[in-house]
C-alpha positions in Angstrom: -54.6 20.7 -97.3 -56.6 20.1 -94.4 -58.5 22.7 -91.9 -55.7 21.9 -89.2 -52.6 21.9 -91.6 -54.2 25.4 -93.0 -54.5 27.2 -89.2 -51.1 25.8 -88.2 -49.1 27.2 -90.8 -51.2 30.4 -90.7 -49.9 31.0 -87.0 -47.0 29.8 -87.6 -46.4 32.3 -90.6 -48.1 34.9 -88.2 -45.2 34.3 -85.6 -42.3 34.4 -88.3 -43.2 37.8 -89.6 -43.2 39.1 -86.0 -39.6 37.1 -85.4 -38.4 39.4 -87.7 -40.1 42.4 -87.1 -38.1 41.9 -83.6 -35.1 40.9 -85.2 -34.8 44.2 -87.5 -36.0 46.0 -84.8 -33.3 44.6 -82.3 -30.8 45.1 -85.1 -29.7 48.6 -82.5 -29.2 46.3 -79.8 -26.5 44.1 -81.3 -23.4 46.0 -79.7 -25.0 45.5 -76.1 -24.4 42.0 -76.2 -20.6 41.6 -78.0 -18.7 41.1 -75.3 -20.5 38.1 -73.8 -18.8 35.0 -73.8 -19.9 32.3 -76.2 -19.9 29.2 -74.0 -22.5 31.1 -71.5 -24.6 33.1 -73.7 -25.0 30.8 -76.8 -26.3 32.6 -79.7 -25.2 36.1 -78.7 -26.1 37.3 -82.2 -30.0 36.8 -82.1 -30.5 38.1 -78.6 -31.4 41.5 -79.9 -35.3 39.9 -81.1 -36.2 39.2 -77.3 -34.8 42.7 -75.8 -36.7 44.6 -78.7 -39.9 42.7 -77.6 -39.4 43.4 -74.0 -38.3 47.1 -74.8 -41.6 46.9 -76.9 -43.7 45.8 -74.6 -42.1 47.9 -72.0 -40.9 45.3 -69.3 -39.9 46.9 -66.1 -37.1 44.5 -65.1 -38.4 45.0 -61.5 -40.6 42.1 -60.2 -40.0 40.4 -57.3 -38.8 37.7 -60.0 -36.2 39.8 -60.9 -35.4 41.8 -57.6 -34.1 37.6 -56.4 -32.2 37.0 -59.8 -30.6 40.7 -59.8 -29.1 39.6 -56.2 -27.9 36.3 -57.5 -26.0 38.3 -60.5 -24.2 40.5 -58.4 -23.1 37.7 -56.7 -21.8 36.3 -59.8 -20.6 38.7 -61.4 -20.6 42.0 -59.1 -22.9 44.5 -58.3 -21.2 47.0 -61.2 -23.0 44.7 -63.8 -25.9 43.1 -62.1 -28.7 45.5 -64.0 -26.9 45.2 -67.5 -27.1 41.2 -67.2 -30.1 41.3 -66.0 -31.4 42.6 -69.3 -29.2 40.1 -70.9 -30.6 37.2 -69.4 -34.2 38.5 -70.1 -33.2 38.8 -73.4 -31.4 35.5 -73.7 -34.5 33.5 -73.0 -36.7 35.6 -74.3 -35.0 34.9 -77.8 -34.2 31.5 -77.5 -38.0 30.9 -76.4 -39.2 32.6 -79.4 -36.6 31.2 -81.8 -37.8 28.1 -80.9 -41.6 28.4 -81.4 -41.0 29.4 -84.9 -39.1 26.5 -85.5 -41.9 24.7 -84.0 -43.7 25.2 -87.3 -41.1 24.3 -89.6 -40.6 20.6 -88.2 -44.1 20.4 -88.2 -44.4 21.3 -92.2 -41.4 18.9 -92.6 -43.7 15.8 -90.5 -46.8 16.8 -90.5 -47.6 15.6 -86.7 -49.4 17.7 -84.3 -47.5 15.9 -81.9 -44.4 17.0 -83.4 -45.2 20.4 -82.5 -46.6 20.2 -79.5 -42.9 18.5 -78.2 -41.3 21.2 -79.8 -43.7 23.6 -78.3 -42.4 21.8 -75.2 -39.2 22.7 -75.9 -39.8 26.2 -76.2 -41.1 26.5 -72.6 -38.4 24.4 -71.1 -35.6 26.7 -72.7 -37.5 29.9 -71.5 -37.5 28.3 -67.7 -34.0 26.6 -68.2 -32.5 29.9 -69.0 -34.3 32.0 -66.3 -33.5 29.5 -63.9 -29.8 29.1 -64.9 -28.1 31.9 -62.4 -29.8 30.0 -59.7 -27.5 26.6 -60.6 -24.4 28.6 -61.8 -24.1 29.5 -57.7 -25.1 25.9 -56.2 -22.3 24.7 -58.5 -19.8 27.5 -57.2 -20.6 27.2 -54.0 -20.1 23.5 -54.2 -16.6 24.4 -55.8 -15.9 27.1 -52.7 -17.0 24.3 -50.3 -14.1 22.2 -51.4 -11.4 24.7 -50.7 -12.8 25.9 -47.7 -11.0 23.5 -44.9 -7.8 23.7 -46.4 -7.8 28.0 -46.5 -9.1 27.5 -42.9 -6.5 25.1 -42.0 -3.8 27.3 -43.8 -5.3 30.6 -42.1 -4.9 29.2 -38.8 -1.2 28.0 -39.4 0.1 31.3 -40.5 -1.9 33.2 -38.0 -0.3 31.2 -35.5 3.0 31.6 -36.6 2.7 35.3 -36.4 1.4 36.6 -39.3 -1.5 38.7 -39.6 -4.7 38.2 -41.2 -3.7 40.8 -43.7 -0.3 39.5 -44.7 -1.8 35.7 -44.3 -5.0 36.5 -46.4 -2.8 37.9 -49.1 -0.2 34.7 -49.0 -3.6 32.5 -49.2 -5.0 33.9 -52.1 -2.1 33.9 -54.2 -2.3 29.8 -53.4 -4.7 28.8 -56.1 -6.9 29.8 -58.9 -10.3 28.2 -57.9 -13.2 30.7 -57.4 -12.7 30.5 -53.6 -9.2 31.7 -54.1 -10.4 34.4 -56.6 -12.7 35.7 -54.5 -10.0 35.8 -52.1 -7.5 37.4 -54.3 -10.9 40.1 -55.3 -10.8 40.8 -51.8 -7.2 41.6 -51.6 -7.4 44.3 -54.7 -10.3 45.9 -52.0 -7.9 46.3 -49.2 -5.0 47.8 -51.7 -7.5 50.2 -53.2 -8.4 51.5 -49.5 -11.4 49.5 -48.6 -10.6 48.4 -44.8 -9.8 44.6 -43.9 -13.6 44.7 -42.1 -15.2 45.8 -44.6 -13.5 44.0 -47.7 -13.9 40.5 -45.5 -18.2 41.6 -44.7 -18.2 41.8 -48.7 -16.0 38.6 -49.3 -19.0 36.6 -47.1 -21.9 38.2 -48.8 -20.4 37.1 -52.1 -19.8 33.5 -50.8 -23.4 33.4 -49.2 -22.5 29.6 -48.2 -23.6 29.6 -44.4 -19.9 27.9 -43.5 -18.0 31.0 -44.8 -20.5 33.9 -43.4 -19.1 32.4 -40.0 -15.8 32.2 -41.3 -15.2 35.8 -42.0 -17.7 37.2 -38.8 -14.9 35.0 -36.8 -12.3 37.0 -38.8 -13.8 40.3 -38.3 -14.1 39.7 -34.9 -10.5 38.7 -34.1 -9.5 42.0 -35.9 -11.1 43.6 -33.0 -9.7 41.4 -30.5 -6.5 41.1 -31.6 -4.0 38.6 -33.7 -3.3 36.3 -30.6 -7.2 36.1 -30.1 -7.5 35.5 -33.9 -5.0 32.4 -33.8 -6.8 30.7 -31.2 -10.2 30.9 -33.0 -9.1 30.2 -36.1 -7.1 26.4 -35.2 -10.2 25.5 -33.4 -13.0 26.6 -36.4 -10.0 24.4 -38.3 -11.2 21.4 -36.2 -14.7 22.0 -36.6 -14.5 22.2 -40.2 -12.6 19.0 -40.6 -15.4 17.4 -38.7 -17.4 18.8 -41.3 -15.9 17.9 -44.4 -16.3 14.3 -42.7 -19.8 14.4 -42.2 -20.5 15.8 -46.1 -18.1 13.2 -47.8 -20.0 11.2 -45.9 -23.7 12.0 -46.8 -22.1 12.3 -49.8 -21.2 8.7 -50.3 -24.6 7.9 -49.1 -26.3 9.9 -51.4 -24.3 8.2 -54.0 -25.2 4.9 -52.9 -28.8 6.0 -52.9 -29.2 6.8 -56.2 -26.7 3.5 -57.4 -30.4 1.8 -56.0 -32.4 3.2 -58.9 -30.6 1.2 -61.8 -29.9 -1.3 -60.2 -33.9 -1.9 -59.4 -34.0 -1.3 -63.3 -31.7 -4.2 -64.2 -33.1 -6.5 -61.9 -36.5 -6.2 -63.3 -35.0 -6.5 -66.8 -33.7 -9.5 -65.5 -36.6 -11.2 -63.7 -38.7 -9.9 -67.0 -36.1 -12.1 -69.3 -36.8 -15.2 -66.6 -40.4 -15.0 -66.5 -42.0 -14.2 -69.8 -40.4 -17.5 -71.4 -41.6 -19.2 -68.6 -45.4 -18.2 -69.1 -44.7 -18.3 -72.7 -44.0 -22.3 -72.4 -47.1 -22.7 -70.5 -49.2 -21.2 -72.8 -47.6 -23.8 -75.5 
């Protein structure tokens, strides 16, 4: 056995006894994360390795890191739960990270490339940044989702404001018309105002939740036409109904040119594949 075969599996032996060391040691910490689901916390069972070695090393879950993704949790999931998934998510990549550096070491006894290990070394980094970063993309995907629902609640706002309804009565009807997050956010907001929170306040919270820049104006038009009055309120609301129609416009529209845009990239591959095929026989037959 070489010198480099000798020191590999020697760390790598090193970082498998203190795996488990964290794994009996996190053995306490198993019932903390039961009732996560599956799908977004894949292998729940081991995630009690990286919360003993933060809880080892003492991690204050208060860096200006964490402060940012504590504020994207509550948006997610509410500000009841935001410090307890904190300390999952931690612990999530944490674990995966960790899992995967020991493994490192097997695939490399089972090769026997260094480069083998570096990839999967690789691998371990990437799962520790996907992980941390994966809050972050779980809102740009819902607010994409929100975005799509937005000019037809507008539109349906405006009509049943107009008609003579008022905001509370139409809100309620509106979020009882789907089952998207928009409308569940909606419907989260309706549960406020039942359980005493005031139609100001409960819409103030509905915007800081959506965070998208379209619905923050949305709801301060809202609030404000609940000071005004409904017949103010009506007015406002069919004409932010035409501006966000103009809107939707002009994003399917960048969106079809984004689309296009990145249609460019294969196509450029396919035509050099092609002009490759053309010209090497060429050249070949001169060389004959």
């Amino acid at each position: 056995m070489s010198t480099v075969n000798i020191v590999v599996m020697g760390i790598g032996t090193l970082a498998l006894v203190v795996w488990l060391i964290f794994f009996v040691l996190g053995n306490k910490y198993d019932g903390m994360f039961d009732s996560l689901n599956e799908k977004d916390f894949p292998l729940k069972e081991i995630y009690g390795v990286g919360y003993a070695a933060l809880e080892t090393f003492r991690y204050s879950f208060n860096s200006k890191s964490d402060r940012k993704l504590k504020h994207e949790i509550e948006i997610l999931y509410g500000d009841k739960y935001a410090e307890y998934f904190l300390r999952v998510i931690h612990a999530q990549k944490v674990t995966l990270s960790m899992t995967l550096f020991v493994i490192s070491f097997v695939f490399y006894g089972l090769t026997n490339e260094i480069g083998v290990l570096l990839v999967m070394f690789m691998f371990s980094g990437l799962a520790f940044y996907y992980y941390g970063t994966l809050t972050h993309k779980k809102i740009l995907k819902r607010s994409d989702e929100m975005l799509r629902d937005f000019t037809e609640v507008v539109s349906k706002l405006a009509l049943l404001t107009n008609a003579g309804m008022i905001l509370r009565e139409a809100w309620e009807t509106v979020a009882k018309g789907g089952n998207t997050t928009f409308y569940q956010e909606m419907q989260r907001s309706v549960d406020q105002m039942k359980n005493g929170v005031t139609e100001i306040d409960a819409l103030y919270e509905f915007g800081v939740r959506c965070i998208i820049p379209e619905i923050k104006k949305l709801t301060s038009t809202l609030i404000q036409g609940l000071i005004k009055g409904n017949s103010e309120l009506a007015a406002i609301l069919q004409e932010q109904s035409k501006e966000v129609w103009d809107a939707k416009k002009q994003r399917v529209k960048r969106q079809g040119e984004k689309a296009a845009s990145k249609l460019l990239i294969p196509m450029s591959i396919m035509f050099l594949g092609i002009l490759i095929m053309i010209v090497v026989p060429i050249f070949a037959n001169i060389g004959a």
